[in-house]
N, C-alpha and C positions, 0 to 999 in steps of 0.2 A: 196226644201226639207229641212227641219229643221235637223238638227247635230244631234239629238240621238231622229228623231220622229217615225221612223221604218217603214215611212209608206210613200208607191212610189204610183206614178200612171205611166203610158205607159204600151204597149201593152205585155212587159216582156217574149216574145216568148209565146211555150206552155201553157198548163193548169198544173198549179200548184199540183202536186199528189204525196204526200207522201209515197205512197207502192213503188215510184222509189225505194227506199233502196233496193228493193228485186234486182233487175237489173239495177247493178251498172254501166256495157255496157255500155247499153242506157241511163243513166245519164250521164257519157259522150259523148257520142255522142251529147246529146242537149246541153250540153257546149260548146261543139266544136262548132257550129251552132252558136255562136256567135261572131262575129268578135271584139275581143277585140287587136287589135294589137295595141302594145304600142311602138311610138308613135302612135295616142294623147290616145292610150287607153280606154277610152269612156266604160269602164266595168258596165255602170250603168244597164243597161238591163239585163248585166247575173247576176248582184249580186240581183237584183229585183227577180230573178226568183228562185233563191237559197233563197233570203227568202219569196216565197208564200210555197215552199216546206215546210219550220219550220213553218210556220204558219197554211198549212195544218194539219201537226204534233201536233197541240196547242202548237207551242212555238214561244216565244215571240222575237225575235229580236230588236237590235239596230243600227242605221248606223250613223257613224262618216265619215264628210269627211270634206276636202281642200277644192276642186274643186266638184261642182254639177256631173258633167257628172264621177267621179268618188269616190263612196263610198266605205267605210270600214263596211262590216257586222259582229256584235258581238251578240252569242247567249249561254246561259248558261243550262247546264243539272245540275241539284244539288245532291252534293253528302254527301258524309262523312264529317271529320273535317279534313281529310288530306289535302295537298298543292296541290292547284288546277291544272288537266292536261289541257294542251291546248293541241289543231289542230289548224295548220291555214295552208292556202293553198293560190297562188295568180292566179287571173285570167285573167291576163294580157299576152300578147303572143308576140314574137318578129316578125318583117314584111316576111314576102314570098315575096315579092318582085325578079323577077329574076329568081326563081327557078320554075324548072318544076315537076308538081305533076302530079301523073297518077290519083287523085280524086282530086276537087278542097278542097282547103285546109282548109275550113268554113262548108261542106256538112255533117261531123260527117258520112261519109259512113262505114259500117262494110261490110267488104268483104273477106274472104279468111281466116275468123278465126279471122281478124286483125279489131279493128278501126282504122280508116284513118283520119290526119286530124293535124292544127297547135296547139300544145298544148298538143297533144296525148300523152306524155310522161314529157312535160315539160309546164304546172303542172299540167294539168285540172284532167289528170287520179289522180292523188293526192286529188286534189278537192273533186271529183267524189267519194274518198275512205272515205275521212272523213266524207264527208256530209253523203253518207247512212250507215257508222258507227256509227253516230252520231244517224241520224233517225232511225233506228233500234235500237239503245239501249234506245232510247226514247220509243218506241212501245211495246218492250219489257219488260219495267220497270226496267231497271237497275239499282243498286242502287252501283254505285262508291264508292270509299275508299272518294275520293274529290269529287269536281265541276269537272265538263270536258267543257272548254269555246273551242267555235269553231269561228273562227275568218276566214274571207273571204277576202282577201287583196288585192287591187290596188295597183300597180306601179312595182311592184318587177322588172321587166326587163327595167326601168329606175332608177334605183337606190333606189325604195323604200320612196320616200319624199313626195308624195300625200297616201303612202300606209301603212306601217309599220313603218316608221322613225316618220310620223307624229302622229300615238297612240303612241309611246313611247314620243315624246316631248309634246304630248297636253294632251293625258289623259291617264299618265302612273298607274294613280292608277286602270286601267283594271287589271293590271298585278302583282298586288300588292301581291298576294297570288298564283302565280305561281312558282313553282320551276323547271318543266318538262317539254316539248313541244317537239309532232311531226310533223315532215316540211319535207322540201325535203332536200338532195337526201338519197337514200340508204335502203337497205333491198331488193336490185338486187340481182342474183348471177353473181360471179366471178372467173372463174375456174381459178385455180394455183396450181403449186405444183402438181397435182391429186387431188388436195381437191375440193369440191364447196363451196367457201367462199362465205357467206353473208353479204358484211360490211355496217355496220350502222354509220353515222355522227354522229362524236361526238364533232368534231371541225373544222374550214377552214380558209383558207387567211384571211388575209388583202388586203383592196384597198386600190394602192394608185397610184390615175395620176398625170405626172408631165407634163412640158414645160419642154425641153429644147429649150435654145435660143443659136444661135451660130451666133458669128458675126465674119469681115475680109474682106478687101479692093474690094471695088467696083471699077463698072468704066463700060468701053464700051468694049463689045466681044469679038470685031474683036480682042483685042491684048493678047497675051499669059498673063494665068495666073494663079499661082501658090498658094496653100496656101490660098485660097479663102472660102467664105463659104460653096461655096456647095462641095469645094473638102474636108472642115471637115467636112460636113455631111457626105456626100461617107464613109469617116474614121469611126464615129460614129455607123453609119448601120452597117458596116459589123464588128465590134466589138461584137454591140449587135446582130448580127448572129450567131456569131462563137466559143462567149465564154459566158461559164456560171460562174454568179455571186457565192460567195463563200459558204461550205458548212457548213450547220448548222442542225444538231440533235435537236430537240427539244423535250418536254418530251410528248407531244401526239402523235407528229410522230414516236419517240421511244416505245411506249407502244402499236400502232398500227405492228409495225414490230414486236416485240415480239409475241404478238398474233397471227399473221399470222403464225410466224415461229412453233410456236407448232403446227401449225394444220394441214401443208405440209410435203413431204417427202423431200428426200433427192434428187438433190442435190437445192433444189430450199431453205430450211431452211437455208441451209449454206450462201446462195446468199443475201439471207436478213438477217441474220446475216453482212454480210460482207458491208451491204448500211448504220449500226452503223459505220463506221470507214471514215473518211477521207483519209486514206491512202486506202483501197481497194474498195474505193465508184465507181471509175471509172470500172472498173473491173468485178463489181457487177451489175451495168447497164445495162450490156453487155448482160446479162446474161437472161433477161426479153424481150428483143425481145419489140413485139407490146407494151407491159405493161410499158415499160422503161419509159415512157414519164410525167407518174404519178408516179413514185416513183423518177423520177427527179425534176420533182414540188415540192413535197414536201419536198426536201432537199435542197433546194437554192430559193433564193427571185427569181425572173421571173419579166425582163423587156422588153418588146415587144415593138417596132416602130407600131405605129399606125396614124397615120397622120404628113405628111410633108406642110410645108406651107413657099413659098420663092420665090422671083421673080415677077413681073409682065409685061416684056418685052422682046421678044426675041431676043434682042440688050445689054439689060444691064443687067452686074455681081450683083447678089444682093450684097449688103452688111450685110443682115441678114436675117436667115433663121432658123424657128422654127420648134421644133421636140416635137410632142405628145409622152410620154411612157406609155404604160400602164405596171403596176409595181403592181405586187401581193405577196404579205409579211408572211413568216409565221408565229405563231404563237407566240409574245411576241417578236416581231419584230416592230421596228416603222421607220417612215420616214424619220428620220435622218440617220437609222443605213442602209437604199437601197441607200438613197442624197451618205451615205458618199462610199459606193462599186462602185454606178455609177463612182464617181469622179475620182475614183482611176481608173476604168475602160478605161473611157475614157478623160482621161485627163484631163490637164488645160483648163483653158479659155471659157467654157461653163457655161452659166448661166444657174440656173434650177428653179423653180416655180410649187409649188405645187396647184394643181389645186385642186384636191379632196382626202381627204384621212379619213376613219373609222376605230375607232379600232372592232378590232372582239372579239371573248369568248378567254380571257385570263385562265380560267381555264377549267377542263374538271372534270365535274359530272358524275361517272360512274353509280350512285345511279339507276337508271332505264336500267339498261344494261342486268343484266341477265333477267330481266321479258320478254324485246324484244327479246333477245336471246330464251328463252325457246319460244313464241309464235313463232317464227321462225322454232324451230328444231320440233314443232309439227305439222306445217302445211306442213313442207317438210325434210321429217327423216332425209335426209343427208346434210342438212344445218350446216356450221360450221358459229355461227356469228363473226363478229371480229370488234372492232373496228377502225372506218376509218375518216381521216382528208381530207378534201376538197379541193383539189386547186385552186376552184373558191371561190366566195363569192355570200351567200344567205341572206334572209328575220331575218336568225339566230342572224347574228350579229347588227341589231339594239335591238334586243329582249333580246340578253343582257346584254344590258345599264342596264336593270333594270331587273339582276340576273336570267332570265331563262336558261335555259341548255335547249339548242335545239338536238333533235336525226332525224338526216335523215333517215324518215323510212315511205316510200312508197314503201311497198315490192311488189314484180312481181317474179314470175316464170317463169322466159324468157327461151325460149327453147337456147339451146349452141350455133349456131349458132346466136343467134340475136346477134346484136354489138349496147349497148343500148348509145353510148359517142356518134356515127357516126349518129345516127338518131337524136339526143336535136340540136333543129333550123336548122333540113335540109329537104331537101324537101322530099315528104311520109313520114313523120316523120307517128308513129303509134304505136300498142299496140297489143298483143295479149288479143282477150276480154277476155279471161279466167283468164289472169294475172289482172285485172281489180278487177273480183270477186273474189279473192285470195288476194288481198292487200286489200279490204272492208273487207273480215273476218278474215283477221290479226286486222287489227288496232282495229272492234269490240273487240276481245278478250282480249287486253291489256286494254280497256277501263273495258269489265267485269273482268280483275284480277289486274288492278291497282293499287299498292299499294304504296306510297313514301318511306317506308324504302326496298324497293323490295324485 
């Protein structure tokens, strides 16, 4: 496959048909129907099949890739002279492996009102929304303030370096006249307060994995011993259990609790009021039940034990013994400033080694905020939008290296009951189909009232 020949052969699943835009569903569902799980990924069949769609459509794609068995598809709708909006969505899935589904997890079954299936929420229905937003404002003749590029991305659930990481380092001039981009997450609702909040991404973490290495007197089992390495391991772990790294307001995450607090009643305003303060932060916690756990993310760097590695004899003391962290940063935080709270955390004498670390969107463009907002409160009256920072890290922050402002906005009108955090990479992961066709006709609308000074 030639880097930007646009043009596949294999058997690409179904027939390529363009009125899918009408039944967004069942475009995903034949996404689902693809087993893309990453590792090794292997997304070349469904992104083949996303572009017979545009080409059904008479538009022309491009595919950019690392690796053959995984492309990057790039297609443009032309607009105005405004700053071009992207979509991009990724179609990589993380393994099932382990977990028990009541439909197998590749079948795209819709049952029960719900599509079933790996991806259903994380990201294909995203996929699913842009693509026939995209082909429908093609059909329709829409004519944009900008360009609107839609971009179909491998890798994201390995980190993005066959996917996203690698258009911005190989051919960033794609992106040269983008200032806007919708991606995942956000455009759910989130009841609090009595409100139903809708928050849109407007920022998130930082990665960053380290090593820790801990070393300390080896030797043979049988004899007592103290001070060893796996007994400061033991110390380490339950450090990083039991105590959280220090607190930090930041000006996204500050400007997100502002938001929220207008739009809730009493006593829950006062509560997030009180998560600005280091002195009533604990307190305030308290006070969010289920929710605590994200509005704790997002006020302290987050360092998690993720793999131990030590020993190889059930006679002898290692002498050294390495600890994975996974460590997520927020917002104009770098890896100096978690190396230096670890240290202080857990003591002398551990050596640490950074494995992987990305800066993320150091600033926050509101500029496209209330357009998503107003598309929001028209497709569901009692949508309050708010802005929202991410605890994980997505596709956003390679994109902007080179100045896009990514808004998580795949909206769903999930009924109150669904719990949409508990389904992303579990098993029945799934969707309500109706929420499907409701984020397809949000995202058309922002594409027909797009405008870059909003």
């Amino acid at each position: 496959m030639s880097e930007t020949s646009g043009e596949y052969t294999g058997d690409g699943g179904p027939a390529a048909d363009a009125e899918i835009c009408e039944r967004p569903a069942e475009l995903l569902r034949e996404l689902i129907r693809f087993d893309t799980t990453n590792p090794p990924g292997a997304e070349r069949a469904c992104v083949e099949w996303i572009e017979g769609l545009l080409a059904d459509a008479g538009v022309e794609a491009e595919a950019y890739a690392t690796e053959p068995e995984r492309p990057n598809l790039v297609a443009r709708l032309p607009g105005g002279d405004a700053p071009t909006l992207m979509l991009y969505g990724h179609v990589d899935v993380v393994p099932t492996a382990d977990q028990a589904w009541t439909h197998p997890p590749f079948a795209g079954v819709e049952e029960g009102g719900f599509v079933w299936g790996r991806g259903a929420l994380d990201m294909k229905a995203g996929v699913a929304m842009f693509v026939a937003a995209f082909l429908r404002a093609v059909r329709e003749g829409v004519d944009p303030a900008g360009d609107v590029l839609l971009c179909i991305l491998s890798d994201e659930e390995g980190g993005g370096d066959a996917g996203a990481g690698y258009l911005v380092d190989e051919h960033p001039d794609l992106f040269e006249d983008v200032r806007f981009a919708l991606g995942e997450f956000g455009g759910y609702p989130m009841d609090l307060g009595g409100a139903r909040l809708y928050p849109v991404q407007v920022n998130e973490k930082r990665l960053c994995w380290l090593r820790a290495t801990i070393e300390g007197p080896g030797g043979h089992a049988s004899y007592p011993s103290r001070g060893d390495a796996m007994g400061r391991l033991g110390g380490a772990l339950t450090a990083l259990d039991r105590e959280r790294l220090p607190y930090h307001l930041t000006p996204p995450v500050e400007e997100m609790l502002d938001r929220m607090a207008e739009a809730v009643g009493e006593p829950t305003s006062e509560a997030l009021a009180d998560l600005k303060s280091a002195d009533s932060v604990e307190a305030a916690l308290s006070a969010f039940g289920e929710d605590a756990g994200t509005f704790e993310a997002l006020l302290h760097n987050t360092a998690n034990a993720t793999i131990v590695r030590g020993g190889g004899k059930e006679n002898v003391i290692p002498s050294r013994v390495e600890l994975t962290i996974d460590s997520r940063l927020l917002p104009g935080q770098t890896a100096d400033d978690v190396l230096a709270e670890l240290r202080d955390l857990l003591g002398d004498g551990i050596e640490f080694e950074i494995l992987r670390y990305e800066e993320g969107p150091a600033e926050t463009d509101l500029g496209l905020f209330d357009v998503l907002g107003g598309v929001l409160r028209d497709a569901e009256p009692d949508a309050v939008p708010v802005p929202f920072v991410l605890p994980a890290v997505t596709d956003a922050r390679h994109f902007a290296r080179v100045g896009v402002q990514t808004y998580g906005f795949t909206p769903m009108n999930l009924p109150a009951d669904f719990d949409f955090l508990e389904l992303v990479h579990a098993a029945d992961e799934r969707i309500p189909a109706e929420s499907v066709s409701f984020g397809s006709d949000a995202v058309y609308e922002t594409i027909r009232r797009y405008d870059a000074d909003g």
